[in-house]
C-alpha angles and dihedrals in degrees: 000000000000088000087048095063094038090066087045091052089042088050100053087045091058098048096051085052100049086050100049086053087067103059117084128198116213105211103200095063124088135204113242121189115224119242124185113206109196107233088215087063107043116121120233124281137067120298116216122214113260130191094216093060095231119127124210111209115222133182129181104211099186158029091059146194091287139090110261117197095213118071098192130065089021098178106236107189127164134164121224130184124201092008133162102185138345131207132172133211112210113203079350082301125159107313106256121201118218137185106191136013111288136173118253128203109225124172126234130299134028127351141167119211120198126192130197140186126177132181142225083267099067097251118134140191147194151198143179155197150177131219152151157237125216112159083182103054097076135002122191120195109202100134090147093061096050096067142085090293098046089108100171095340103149118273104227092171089080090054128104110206103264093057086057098062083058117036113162112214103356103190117189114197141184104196081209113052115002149325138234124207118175108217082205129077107258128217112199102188101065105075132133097291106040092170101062083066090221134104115204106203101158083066099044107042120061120199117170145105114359090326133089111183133176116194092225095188084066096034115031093148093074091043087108134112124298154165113248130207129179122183141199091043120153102190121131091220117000126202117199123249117215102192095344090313141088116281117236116231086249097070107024124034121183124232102179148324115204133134084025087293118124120203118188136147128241131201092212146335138303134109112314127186134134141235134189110287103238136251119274111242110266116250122245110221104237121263093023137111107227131172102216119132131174138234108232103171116185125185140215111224118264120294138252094020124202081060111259128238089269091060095227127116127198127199131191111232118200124202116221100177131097105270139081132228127044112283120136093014119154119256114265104198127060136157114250143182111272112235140205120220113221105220085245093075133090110240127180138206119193134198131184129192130176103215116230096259094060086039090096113016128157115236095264091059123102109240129208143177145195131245130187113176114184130209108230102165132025104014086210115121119258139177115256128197110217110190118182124206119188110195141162131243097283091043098264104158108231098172149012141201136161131185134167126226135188101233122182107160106349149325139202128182144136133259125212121191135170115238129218107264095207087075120126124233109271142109113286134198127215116199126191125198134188128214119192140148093022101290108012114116139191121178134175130169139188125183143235133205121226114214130203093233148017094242089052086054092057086050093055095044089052090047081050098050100033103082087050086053094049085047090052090045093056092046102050086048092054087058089054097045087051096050091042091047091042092048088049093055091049088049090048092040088050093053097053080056098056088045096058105048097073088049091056095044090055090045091048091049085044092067105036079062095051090043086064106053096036081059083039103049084044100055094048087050098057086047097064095044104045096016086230126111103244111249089240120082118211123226127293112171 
């Protein structure tokens, strides 16, 4: 039985060996394993044939097929899977590995960029651009968003020009003071003056404390809507100012104010800033008395507006509540962007005068006031708002009015108005603003006394005019002093006349007389000497 076993063990033996003895290797061939790309998914550039039958997929993300104005820090960016190296020619330059995306300087004109990776495999792959350099062909100045404060303000140097006609989410900051972030694509290069191939926005756009400001006549192609923040801020509760004044809902909507720093969106440019909301009016417990008032400060845009050379505005703020004095007011100067006018606009200047016999008036009497406003800019007529505040000494609006009227070159009218007859006595102010062309402004003002009488009005007139009477009087005087003292000197001048002419008379006839004997004396003479009369006759007159 055992021996048995041992032959069938031996068999089995004999016939594994003779199988395996069947089977040949051939060294030189290799196993490779089978990969499908998918040609809809392939990514851009050109595919070399490999042996090994792997693909490496290879995007060149930038810079791309389009003219770009800086020649240095040219962003080159691209994206590889199931690479071993990558390397770039520039111009068919000398070949450059790389290892992450990088900026190039390149200078200007035409170039072609090729980029290659390859694998352990042996599979390589390429792709290519052209593109070029053209330092002319744009010029941004944005000088004030490249510094310390930039924070995220946008990089353009990194743009070629078409990128700049189309920027998603442009955000300007000023880590000190504000940012600004449109919530609208931008294109830069479509401002007022498309032909000087520049953009200035370091002129043209104003962040600083508590205030972010776009000149939108120079750049309307940023008035779009946005998302406003200002920084640094230490109000309780703060409101927002559109042009000096509060913004309605429509325009501005605020997001959060937390940390002293106010977010809010706007639907297009102006001058923003902020100020602290008001105070509600106290309530009075009913039945009582109660002595409570409110401060309700209003304010005129900034003046003058377009911004002057100086670069400093002014506004007028009014106070409609129920208490007197000053406190809480807004503020009324502020620093501003100076701007240039183009001829094509419309500009106004305004003048007020309160003519002398509204000059002091008593509070029955019916008040009234010139205004001129002048036409410096476009003569084509345009609709002018006129709003008039009457106020006291401490800005306490006593009355309004508004009117609009249609104005080309000029106008000049005046304005008559019924006071309350419940004033005090005091010195009062009228101011008188203009609101044209959606957010220019002009203003002047004069003032006006209130007295307590008529006969105290005569007595002011007469003070008035007074000084101007003892002037004409001296001068007057001083006519009369002059004719008297000229017709003095012509009296005096005609009597040393008369008083001469005797004494020339007597020295005339002198020397006649002398003239005689001295003919006389000489004729004797030669005739004593020759005994004959001389042929010259003396004188004998």
């Amino acid at each position: 039985m055992l021996k048995m076993k041992k032959k069938n063990f031996v068999f089995i033996f004999f016939i594994l060996i003779i199988f395996f003895s069947e089977i040949t290797v051939d060294a030189s061939s290799s196993i490779t394993p089978s990969y499908s790309i998918n040609p809809s998914s392939a990514i851009e550039g050109s595919f070399f044939s490999n042996p090994s039958g792997v693909s490496i997929a290879l995007t060149l993300i930038s810079p791309k097929n389009q003219t770009y104005f800086s020649k240095d820090s040219i962003p080159f960016s691209y994206s590889a899977n199931g690479q071993q190296a990558v390397w770039y020619s520039l111009d068919s330059g000398t070949n450059i590995t790389i290892t992450s995306s990088l900026y190039f300087n390149a200078s200007g004109g035409s170039h072609n960029l090729i980029l290659y990776a390859n694998n352990s495999l042996g599979a390589e792959n390429s792709t290519n651009v052209t593109f070029s350099v053209d330092s002319a062909r744009f010029k941004i100045i944005d000088f004030n968003w490249t510094g310390l404060t930039k924070g995220n303000s946008k990089n353009f140097t990194i743009l070629s020009y078409e990128e700049i006609q189309n920027i998603s989410n442009l955000t300007l900051e000023n880590t000190n003071y504000g940012k600004i972030k449109f919530n609208e694509d931008i294109n830069l290069t479509d401002d007022s003056d498309f032909s000087d191939n520049q953009v200035d926005l370091d002129d043209n756009i104003n962040i600083s404390k508590n205030r972010i400001e776009i000149n939108s006549t120079s750049l309307p192609n940023l008035n779009k809507s946005a998302t406003l923040s200002l920084y640094e801020l230490t109000f309780t509760n703060p409101r927002i100012l559109r042009n000096g004044i509060v913004c309605p809902s429509s325009i501005c909507t605020k997001e959060s104010y937390a940390g002293g720093i106010l977010t809010f969106n706007i639907t297009g440019f102006s001058v923003y800033s902020s100020e602290e909301t008001p105070a509600a009016p106290p309530v009075s417990p009913s039945g009582g008395g109660g002595g409570s008032c409110n401060y309700d400060w209003v304010c005129s845009g900034w003046y003058p507006n377009p911004c002057p050379s100086e670069g400093i505005q002014h506004r007028i703020c009014v106070n409609k509540g129920s208490c007197s004095g000053t406190k809480e007011m807004s503020i009324t100067n502020q620093t501003c962007i100076s701007q240039i006018i183009l001829p094509s606009e419309p500009l106004f200047d305004i003048f007020v005068n309160v003519p002398v016999q509204y000059k002091w008036i008593t509070p029955k009497e019916t008040f009234g006031f010139d205004v001129k406003l002048i036409n410096k800019g476009n003569l084509t007529a345009i609709d002018v708002n006129l709003k008039y505040w009457i106020t006291d000494k401490d800005n306490k609006l006593i009355s309004e009015q508004q009117e609009t009227k249609a104005i080309s070159k000029e106008d000049e009218f005046r304005v008559r108005t019924t006071l309350p007859e419940s004033l005090e006595a005091g010195i009062y102010k009228i101011y008188v603003q203009a609101n044209y062309s959606s957010n220019k402004v002009a203003l002047a003002n004069d003032s006006f006394e209130i007295v307590g009488s008529s006969w105290k009005v005569v007595i002011k007139r007469i003070l008035f005019f007074l000084p101007f009477a003892l002037i004409g009087i001296a001068v007057i005087a001083g006519i009369i002093f002059l004719i008297k003292r000229r017709k003095k000197t012509a009296e005096t001048r005609a009597e040393k006349i008369v008083r001469i002419k005797p004494e020339k008379k007597k020295i005339e006839k002198g020397y006649l007389d002398l003239t005689k004997k001295i003919s006389k004396g000489i004729s004797n003479k030669y005739l004593d000497l020759t005994g004959r009369k001389p042929k010259f006759k003396y004188f004998d007159r």
